[in-house]
C-alpha positions as CSV (number, residue, x, y, z in Angstrom):
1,X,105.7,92.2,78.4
2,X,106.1,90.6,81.7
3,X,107.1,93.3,83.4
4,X,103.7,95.0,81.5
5,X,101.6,92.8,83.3
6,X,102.9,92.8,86.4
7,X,102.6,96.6,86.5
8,X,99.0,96.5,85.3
9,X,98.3,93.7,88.4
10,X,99.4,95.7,90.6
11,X,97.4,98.7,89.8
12,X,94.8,96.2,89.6
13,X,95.2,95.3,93.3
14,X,95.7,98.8,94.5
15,X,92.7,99.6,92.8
16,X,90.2,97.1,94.6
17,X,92.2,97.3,97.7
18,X,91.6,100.9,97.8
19,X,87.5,100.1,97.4
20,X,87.6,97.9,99.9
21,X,89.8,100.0,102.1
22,X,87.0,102.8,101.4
23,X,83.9,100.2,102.4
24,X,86.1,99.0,105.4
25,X,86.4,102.4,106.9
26,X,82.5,103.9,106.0
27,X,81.5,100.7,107.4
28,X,83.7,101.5,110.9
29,X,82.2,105.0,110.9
30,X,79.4,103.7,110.8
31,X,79.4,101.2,113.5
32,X,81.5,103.8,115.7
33,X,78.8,106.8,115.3
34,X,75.9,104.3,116.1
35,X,77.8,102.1,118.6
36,X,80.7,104.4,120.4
37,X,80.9,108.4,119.2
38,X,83.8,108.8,121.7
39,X,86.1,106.3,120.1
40,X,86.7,108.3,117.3
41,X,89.5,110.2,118.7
């Protein structure tokens, strides 16, 4: 049972890390296509 929901945490944390991940890295392209084009190498 434990083990249960330890699993189901971790999904959980991959889960929103992923959407924040996501909203990190629009939120960089963003600000590198207004700020800096070239820096996207």
């Amino acid at each position: 049972m434990l083990a249960k929901s330890l699993i189901c945490q971790a999904f959980v944390n991959l889960f929103y890390f992923d959407i924040f991940k996501l909203y990190i890295l629009k939120y960089e392209d963003y600000r590198t296509h207004l700020f800096c084009p070239l820096s996207n190498i």
